[in-house]
N, C-alpha and C positions, 0 to 999 in steps of 0.2 A: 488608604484603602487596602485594605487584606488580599494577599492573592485570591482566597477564594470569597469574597466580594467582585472583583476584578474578573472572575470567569462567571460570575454567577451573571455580572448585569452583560455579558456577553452572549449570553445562551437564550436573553431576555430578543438580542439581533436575531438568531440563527430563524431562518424560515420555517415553519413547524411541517412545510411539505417534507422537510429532509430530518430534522428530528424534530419532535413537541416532545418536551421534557416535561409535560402536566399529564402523556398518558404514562399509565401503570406498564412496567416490561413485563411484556408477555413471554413465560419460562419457555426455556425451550427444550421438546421430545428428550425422552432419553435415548440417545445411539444404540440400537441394537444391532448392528456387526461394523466390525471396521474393517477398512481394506487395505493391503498393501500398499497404495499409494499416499493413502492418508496417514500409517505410522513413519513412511518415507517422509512425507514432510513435516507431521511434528518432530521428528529424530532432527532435520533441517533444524527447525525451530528454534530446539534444543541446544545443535552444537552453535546455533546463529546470538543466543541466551548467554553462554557459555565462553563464546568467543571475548565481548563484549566484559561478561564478568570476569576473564583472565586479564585483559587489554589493563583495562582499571588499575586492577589491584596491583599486577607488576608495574605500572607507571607511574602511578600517584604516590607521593609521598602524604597526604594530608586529606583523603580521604578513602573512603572503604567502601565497595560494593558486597551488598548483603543480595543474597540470592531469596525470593519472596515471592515471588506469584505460584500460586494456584496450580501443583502439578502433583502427576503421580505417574509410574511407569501403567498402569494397567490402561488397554484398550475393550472396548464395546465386544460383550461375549465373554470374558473373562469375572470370572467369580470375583463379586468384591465392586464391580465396576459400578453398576446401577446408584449401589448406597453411596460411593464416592461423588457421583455426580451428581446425586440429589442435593449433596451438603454445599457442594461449588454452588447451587442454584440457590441456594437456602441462605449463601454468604453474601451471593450478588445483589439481595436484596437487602442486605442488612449492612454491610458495608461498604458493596460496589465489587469492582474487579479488581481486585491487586495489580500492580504494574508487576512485572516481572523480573526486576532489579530495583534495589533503595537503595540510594548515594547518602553514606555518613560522614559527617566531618571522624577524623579519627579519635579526637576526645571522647566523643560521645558513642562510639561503637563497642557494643557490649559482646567480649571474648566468651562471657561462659554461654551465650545463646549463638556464636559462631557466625560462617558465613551463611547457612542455611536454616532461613526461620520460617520456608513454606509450606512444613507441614504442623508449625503450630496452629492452635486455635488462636482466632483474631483477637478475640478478647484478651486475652494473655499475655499478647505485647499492642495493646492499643497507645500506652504511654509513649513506647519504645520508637513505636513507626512515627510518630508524630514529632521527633525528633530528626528524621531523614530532613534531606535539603532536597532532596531530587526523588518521582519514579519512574522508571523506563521501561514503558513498555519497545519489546524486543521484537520486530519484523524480519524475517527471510523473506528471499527470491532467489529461484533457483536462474541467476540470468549472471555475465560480465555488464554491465552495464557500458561500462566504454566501448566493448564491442557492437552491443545494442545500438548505441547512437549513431555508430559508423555506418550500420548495416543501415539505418531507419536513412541518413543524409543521404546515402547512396541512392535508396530507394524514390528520397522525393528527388532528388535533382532528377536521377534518371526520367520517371515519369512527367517528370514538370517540362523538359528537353521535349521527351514524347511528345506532350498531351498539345504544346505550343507550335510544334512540327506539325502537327495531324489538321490544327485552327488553322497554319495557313493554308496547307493542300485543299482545305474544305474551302475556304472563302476563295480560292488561286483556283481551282479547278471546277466547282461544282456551283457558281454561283448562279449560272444559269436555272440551273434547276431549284435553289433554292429560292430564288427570283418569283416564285408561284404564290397564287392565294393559300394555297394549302400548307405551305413551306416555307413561307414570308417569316414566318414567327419568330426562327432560328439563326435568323442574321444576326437582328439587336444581341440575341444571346451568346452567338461566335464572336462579333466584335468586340463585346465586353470582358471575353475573357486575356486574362493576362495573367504571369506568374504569380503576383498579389491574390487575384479574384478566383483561382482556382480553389481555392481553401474554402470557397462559398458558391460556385457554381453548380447548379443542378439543371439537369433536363430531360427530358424522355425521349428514350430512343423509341426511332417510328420503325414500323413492321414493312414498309417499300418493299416491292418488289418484283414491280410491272415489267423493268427491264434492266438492261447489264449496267446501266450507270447509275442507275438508283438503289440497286444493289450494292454496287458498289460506295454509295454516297454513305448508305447506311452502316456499312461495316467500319467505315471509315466514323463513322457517328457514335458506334456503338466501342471502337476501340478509344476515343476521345472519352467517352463514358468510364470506360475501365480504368486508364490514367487517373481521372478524378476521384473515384472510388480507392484508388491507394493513395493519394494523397492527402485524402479527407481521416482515413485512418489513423487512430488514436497513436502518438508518435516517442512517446515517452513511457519510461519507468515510473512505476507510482511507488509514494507512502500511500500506506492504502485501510485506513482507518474505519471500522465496520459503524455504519449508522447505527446501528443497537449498541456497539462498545460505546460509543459517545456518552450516551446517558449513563452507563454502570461506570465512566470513568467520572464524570462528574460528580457519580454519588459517592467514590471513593475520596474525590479533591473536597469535595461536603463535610467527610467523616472525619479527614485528618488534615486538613490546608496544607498540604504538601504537593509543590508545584510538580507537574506532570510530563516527559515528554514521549515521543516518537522516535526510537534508532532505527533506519530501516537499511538490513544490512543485508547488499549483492557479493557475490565472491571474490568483486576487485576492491571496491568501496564498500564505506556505510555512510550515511547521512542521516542528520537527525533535525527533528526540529519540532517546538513546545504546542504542547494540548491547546496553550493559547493562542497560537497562532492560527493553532487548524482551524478553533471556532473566528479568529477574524476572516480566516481564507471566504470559510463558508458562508458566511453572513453578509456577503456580497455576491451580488446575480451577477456582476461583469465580470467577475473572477472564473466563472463558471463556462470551461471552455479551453482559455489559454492556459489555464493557472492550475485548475482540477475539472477533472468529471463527476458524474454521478453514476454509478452502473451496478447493474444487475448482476454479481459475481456466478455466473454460472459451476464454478469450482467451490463452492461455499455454500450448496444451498439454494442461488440464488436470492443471498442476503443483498440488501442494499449495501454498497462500497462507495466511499471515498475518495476517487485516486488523483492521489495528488500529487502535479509532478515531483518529482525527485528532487532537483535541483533548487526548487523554492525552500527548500533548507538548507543545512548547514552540512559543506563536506566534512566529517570527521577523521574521514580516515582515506588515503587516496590509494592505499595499498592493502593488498591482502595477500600473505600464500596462504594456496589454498588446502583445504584438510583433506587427509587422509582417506577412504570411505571402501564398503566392505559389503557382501552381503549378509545375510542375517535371514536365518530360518527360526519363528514362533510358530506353536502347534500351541491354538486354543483350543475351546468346547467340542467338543466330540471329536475328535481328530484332526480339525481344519488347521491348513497349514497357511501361513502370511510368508512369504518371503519378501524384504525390504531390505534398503540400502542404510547402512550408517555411518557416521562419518567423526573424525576423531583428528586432533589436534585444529592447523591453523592460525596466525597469529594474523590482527590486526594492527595497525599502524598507526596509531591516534594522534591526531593534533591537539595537541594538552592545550595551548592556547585556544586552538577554535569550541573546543571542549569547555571551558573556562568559560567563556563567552556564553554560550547559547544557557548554561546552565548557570550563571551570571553569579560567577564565582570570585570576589574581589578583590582576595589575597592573590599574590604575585603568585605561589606556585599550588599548583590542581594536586 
């Protein structure tokens, strides 16, 4: 079976609540202004693209990262931009999305078309890409990640300490009063909880207020609530893969069976891991929770996302220093002025082994 046999009867699992790959993609508006924070994090993007395509090339002896997705310096409000983004739209549906890096064996890398073939026409090299082994699509996060998890352990033990502290003062102190027909309800549900069951605990804080120890019962109720409410908080780093990219990457693995992954690269680490895995992730409802979410990106539009934790891939890289960065004054359309951050060198530390592996590379050296 073909790889793309192989993702196609996979996408046949995925649940069509999260993508149906039988409707038509629906194009999307053209950006009419961009803002400073958004050329801040395509410039991210970029030097996150970048990083990834330097790591490669100085490492590998035996194969060659070609730089290939879908870009151009110009942003929304800038002459020229409208027409450029009509053609991305126009390509999406005819080829898919480009990943934003092709992995060549070195034989087959073609010097006189160079490391930069994203601003050719697809048609032009449709022979050529069909030759890659690999595409990579390139994630940033502006986060350390190991820092993140510190902070995130710290936060549950603290609160889990709290929130166990506060169930027994309540059941120790107050069971009198919860001893009532009106108040009976919340015993079964205090008893129940334990450090395991807090991850799944819910109840409604009552409005008491008749007198000083129901008052007090309650704030005590109402601080056990809050506890559980950071606990229950989403506690991980995601790859974080947009429901509408799903489909335009699968029309791309359609167009040229060239397997696909995910680099998602934080300022200490990257990790990565394949298009095919994401559709196994997602094509299971019990995954859904410990393994990934599903959420409403509010920084996106409000696109359907992904987020899948981090770790359910593959470390690449366990080190970064990190890049350089600067600010940066653009003056578009009538005089308006962008000031944003950019950011320059960097180097990654790639595990050419684990590298090898995920991109299931069989000769002994990457």
């Amino acid at each position: 079976m073909s790889y793309y046999d192989r993702i196609t009867e996979l996408t046949t699992h995925v649940p069509k609540g999260l993508v149906d790959f039988e409707l038509e993609r629906i194009p999307a508006r053209t950006p009419t202004q961009a803002s400073s924070e958004f050329i801040t994090n395509k410039e991210q993007g970029d030097w996150a693209e970048n990083l990834i395509f330097r790591a490669i090339n100085e490492s590998s002896k035996n194969h060659v990262a070609v730089k290939y997705g879908k870009s151009d310096d110009l942003v929304a409000g800038e002459e020229g931009f409208d027409d450029f983004f009509q053609e991305f739209q126009n390509e999406l549906d005819t080829i898919g999305k480009r990943p934003d890096l092709l992995i060549f064996r070195r034989d087959d890398f073609d010097e006189a078309l160079g490391f930069d073939i994203s601003r050719i026409p697809h048609h032009e090299i449709t022979g050529y890409v069909t030759k890659a082994i690999a595409g990579i699509e390139v994630r940033s996060s502006a986060f350390l990640i190991g820092r993140y998890e510190e902070v995130m352990r710290e936060r549950t033990d603290r609160n889990t300490r709290l929130a166990l502290e506060t169930r027994d003062r309540i059941l120790g102190e107050f069971m009198d009063l919860l001893d009532h027909d009106s108040r009976r309800q919340y015993i079964p549900v205090l008893q129940s909880i334990t450090a395991e069951t807090l991850t799944i605990t819910d109840f409604r804080v009552p409005s008491w207020g008749a007198n000083e120890r129901l008052i007090e019962l309650k704030t005590c109720l109402s601080s056990l609530k809050k506890c559980i409410k950071e606990i229950q908080k989403r506690d991980f780093l995601s790859i974080t893969p947009k429901a509408e990219d799903i489909k335009v990457v699968y029309k791309w693995i359609e167009s040229f069976n060239v397997p696909h992954y995910y680099f998602q690269v934080f300022f200490d680490k990257v990790f990565g891991i394949s298009f095919e895995r994401i559709l196994t992730l997602i094509s299971d409802p019990d995954n859904d929770g410990p393994i990934f979410s599903v959420e409403r990106d509010t920084k996106n539009q409000n696109k359907t996302t992904f987020k899948i934790r981090s770790k359910t891939g593959t470390p690449l890289a366990e080190k970064i220093e990190e890049p350089g960065h600067m600010s940066v004054r653009k003056e578009i359309g009538r005089g308006r002025l962008l000031f944003y951050v950019t950011f320059q060198g960097g180097t990654a530390f790639l595990d050419l082994e684990r590298l090898r592996e995920i991109l299931e590379i069989t000769q002994d050296e990457f």
